[in-house]
C-alpha positions in Angstrom: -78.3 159.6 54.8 -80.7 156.9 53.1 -79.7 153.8 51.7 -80.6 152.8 48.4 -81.5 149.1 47.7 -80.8 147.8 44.4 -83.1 144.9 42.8 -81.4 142.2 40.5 -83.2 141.6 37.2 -85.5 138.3 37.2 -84.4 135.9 34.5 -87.7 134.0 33.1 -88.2 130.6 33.5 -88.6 128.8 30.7 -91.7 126.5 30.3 -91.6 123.2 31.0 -93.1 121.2 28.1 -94.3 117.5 29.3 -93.7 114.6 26.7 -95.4 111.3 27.4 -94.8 108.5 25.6 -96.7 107.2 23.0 -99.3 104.6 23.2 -97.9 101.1 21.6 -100.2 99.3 19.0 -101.1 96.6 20.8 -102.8 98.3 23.8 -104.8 101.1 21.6 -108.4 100.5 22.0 -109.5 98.3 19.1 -112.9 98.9 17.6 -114.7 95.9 15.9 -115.9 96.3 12.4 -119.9 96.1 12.1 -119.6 94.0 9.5 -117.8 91.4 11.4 -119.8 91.7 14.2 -122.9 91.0 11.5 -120.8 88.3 10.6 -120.2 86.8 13.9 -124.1 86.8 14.3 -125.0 85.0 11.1 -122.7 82.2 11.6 -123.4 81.6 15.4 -127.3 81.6 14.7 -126.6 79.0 12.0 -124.9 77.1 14.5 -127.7 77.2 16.8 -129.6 75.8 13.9 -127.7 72.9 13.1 -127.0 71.8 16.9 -131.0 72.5 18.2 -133.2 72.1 15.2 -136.2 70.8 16.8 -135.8 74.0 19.3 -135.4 76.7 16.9 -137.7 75.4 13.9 -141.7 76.5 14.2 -143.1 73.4 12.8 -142.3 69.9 12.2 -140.2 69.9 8.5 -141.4 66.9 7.1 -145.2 67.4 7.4 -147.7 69.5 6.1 -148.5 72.3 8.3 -150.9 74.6 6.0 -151.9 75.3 2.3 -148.9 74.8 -0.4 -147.3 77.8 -1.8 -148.1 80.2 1.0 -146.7 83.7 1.1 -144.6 84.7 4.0 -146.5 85.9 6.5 -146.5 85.5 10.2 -147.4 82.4 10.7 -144.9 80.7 8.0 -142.1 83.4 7.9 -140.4 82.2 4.9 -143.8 80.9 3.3 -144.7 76.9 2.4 -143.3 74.8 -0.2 -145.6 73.3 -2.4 -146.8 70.3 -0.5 -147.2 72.8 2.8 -144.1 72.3 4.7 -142.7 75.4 6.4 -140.2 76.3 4.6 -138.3 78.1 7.0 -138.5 75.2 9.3 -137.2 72.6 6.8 -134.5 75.5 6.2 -133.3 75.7 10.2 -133.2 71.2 9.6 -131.3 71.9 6.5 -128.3 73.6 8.4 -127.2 70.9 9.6 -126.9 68.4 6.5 -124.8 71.9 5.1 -123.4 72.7 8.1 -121.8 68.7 8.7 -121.2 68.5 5.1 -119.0 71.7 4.8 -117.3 70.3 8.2 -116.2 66.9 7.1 -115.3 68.4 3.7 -113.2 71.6 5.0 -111.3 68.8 7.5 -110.4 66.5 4.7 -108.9 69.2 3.0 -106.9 70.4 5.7 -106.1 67.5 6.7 -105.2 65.5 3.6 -103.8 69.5 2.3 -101.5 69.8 5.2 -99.8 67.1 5.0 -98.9 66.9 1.6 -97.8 70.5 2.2 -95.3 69.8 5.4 -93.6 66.7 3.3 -92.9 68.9 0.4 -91.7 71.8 2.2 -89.7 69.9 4.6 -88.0 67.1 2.4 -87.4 69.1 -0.7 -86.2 68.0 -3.8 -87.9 65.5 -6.1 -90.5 64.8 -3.0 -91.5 68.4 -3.4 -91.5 68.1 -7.6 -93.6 65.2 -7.9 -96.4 66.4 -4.8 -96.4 70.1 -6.1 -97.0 69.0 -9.9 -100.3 66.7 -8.7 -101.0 69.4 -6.4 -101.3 71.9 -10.1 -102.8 69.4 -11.7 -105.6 69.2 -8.9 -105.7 73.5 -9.4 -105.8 72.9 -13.1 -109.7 71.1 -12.9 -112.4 73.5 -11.7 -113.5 72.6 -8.0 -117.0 72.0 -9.1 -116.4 69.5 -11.9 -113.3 67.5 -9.8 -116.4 67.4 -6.8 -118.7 66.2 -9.9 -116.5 63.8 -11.3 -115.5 62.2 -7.5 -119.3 62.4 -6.7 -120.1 60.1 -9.7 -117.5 57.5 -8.9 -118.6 57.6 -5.2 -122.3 58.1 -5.5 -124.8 60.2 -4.1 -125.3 61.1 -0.8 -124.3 63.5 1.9 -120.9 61.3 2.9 -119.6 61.3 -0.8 -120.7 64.2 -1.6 -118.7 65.9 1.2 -115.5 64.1 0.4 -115.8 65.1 -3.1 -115.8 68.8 -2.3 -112.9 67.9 0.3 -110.5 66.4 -2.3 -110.9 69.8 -4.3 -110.0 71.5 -1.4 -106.9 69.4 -0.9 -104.7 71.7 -3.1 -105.5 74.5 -1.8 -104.4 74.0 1.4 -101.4 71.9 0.3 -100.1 75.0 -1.4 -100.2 77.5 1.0 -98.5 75.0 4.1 -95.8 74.5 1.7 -95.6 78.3 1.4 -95.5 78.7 4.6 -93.2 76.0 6.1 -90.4 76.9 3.3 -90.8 80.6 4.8 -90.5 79.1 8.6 -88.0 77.2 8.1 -85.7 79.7 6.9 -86.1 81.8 10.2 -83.4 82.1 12.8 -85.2 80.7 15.8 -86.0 77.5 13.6 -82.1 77.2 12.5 -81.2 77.8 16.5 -83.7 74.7 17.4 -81.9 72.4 15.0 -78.5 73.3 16.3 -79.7 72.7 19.9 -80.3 68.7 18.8 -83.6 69.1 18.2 -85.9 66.4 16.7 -87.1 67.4 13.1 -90.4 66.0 14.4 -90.4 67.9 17.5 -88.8 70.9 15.5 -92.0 70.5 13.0 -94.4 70.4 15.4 -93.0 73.2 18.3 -91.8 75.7 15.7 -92.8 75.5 12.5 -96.4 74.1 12.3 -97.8 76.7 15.1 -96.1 79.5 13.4 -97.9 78.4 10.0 -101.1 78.3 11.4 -102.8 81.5 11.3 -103.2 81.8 7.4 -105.0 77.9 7.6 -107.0 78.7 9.7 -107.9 81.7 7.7 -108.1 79.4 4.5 -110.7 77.2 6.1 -112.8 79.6 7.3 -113.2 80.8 3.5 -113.1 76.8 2.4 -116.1 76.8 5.0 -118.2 78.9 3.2 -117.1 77.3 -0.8 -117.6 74.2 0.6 -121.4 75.2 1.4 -121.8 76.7 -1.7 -120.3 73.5 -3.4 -122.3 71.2 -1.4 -125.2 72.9 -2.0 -124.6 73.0 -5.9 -124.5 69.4 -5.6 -128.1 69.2 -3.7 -129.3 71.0 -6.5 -127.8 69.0 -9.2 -129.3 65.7 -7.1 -126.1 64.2 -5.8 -126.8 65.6 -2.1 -129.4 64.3 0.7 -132.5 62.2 -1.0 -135.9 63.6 -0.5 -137.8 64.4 2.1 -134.9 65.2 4.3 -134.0 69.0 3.8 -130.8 70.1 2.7 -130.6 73.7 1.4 -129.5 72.6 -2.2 -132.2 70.5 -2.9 -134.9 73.1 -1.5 -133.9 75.4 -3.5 -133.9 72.6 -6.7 -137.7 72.0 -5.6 -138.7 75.4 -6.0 -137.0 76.3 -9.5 -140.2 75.2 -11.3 -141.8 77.5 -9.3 -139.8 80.6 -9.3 -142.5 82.7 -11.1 -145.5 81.8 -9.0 -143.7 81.3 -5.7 -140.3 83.0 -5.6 -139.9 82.6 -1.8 -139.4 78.9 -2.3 -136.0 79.2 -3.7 -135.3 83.4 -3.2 -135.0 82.7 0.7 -133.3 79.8 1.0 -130.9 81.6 -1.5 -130.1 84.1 0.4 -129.5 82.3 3.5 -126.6 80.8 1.8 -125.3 83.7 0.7 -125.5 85.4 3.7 -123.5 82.2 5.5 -121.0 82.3 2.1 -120.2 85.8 2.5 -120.0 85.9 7.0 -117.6 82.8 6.3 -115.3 85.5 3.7 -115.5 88.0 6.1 -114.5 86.2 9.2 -111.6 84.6 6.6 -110.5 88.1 6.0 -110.4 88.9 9.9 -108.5 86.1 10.9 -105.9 86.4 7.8 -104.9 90.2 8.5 -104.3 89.6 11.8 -100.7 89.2 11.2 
């Protein structure tokens, strides 16, 4: 007699599914924009211009180094100007009467900007009325005729010229602080800080200032680059350096006689400054969306 064995039935085993959790935001591998990167390389080389001139320019800018008017070539590789200077020499000299310029007038702004911005947002009332209504009244006048109109009362010259473009700066900056400490000061952590017995100084300065500071420093990167463009506006207009010493402005005023028979002579120095205007926007916009 043989026994019989009887199997039990397998029961499948369900697949095992593996969830991993996702990635967060801040450690995702960032890629940088080429445009910023460009960006990036325009202003640091204009930098390098401005701090080592007599390193980085070819020939001497304030003699003649060849014939007048000569083409870009090799040799000269933005041409001469008409009494044969290199111009792309006296262009690498020129960045830093721009470059200091834009500087002093960008930190007067802020400077000047910011405060009126922190006293109106923090005191309030008829404080805030009376600074916000000059600070319209400075938005109302178009930045290149207030810098005209301050540049006339000062006179010529790099100094004045720079402070004229920073007092039409001045609102600009004042608005947005106010904006922004208003906004700060509403926040819980700020409210927590006063009821802990802290200082409205030390409150202003720990809290709300450093938390307001991203979209100023945004704003003067762009005021950077309009307050190039201004100051060279007012080298053209003969309210900048005075002759020979090289300031883009006025290189490019020397050439505008010439534009038919020498286009280099203001075409290049041109678009250096559009090139530096439109790096400074782009590293503006960078710096402002990273919120």
């Amino acid at each position: 007699m043989t026994a019989t064995t009887t199997r039990e039935p397998v029961t499948p085993v369900a697949p095992v599914t593996v969830t991993t959790a996702p990635v967060p935001a801040g450690r995702r591998r960032r890629t940088v924009p080429v445009g910023l990167v460009l960006a990036w390389a325009v202003i640091a080389t204009v930098l390098l211009w401005a701090v080592l001139p007599g390193v980085l320019a070819p020939f001497d800018a304030y003699s003649s180094v060849g014939p007048g008017l000569q083409a870009p070539g090799g040799e000269h590789l933005f041409g001469t100007d008409a009494n044969g200077r290199d111009l792309f020499s006296r262009v690498v000299h020129g960045a830093s009467e721009s470059l200091a310029g834009a500087l002093v007038a960008v930190s007067v702004g802020l400077t000047v900007g910011t405060v009126l911005g922190v006293v109106a947002g923090t005191v309030g009332g008829a404080v805030e009325e009376v600074l916000m209504r000059v600070v319209d009244v400075l938005l109302a006048i178009p930045g290149l005729l207030l810098a005209l109109t301050v540049v006339v009362l000062l006179g010529p010259g790099t100094v004045n010229a720079a402070l004229a473009v920073g007092v039409g700066a001045v609102a600009g900056f004042a608005r947005l602080v106010r904006a922004e400490v208003v906004q700060v000061r509403a926040t819980e952590y700020v409210e927590a800080a006063y009821g802990s017995g802290g200082r409205v100084l030390s409150v202003l300065w720990r809290h709300v200032l450093r938390n307001s500071l991203r979209p100023v420093v945004a704003l003067a990167a762009m005021q950077l680059g309009t307050a190039i463009l201004a100051l060279s506006t007012l080298g053209f207009l003969g309210y900048g350096v005075t002759p020979p010493d090289p300031e883009w402005g006025m290189i490019i005023a020397q050439g505008r006689d010439l534009l038919a028979a020498a286009w280099w002579v203001t075409t290049l120095p041109g678009l250096v400054i559009v090139a530096v205007v439109l790096s400074a926007n782009r590293v503006s916009r960078s710096l402002g969306s990273e919120r």
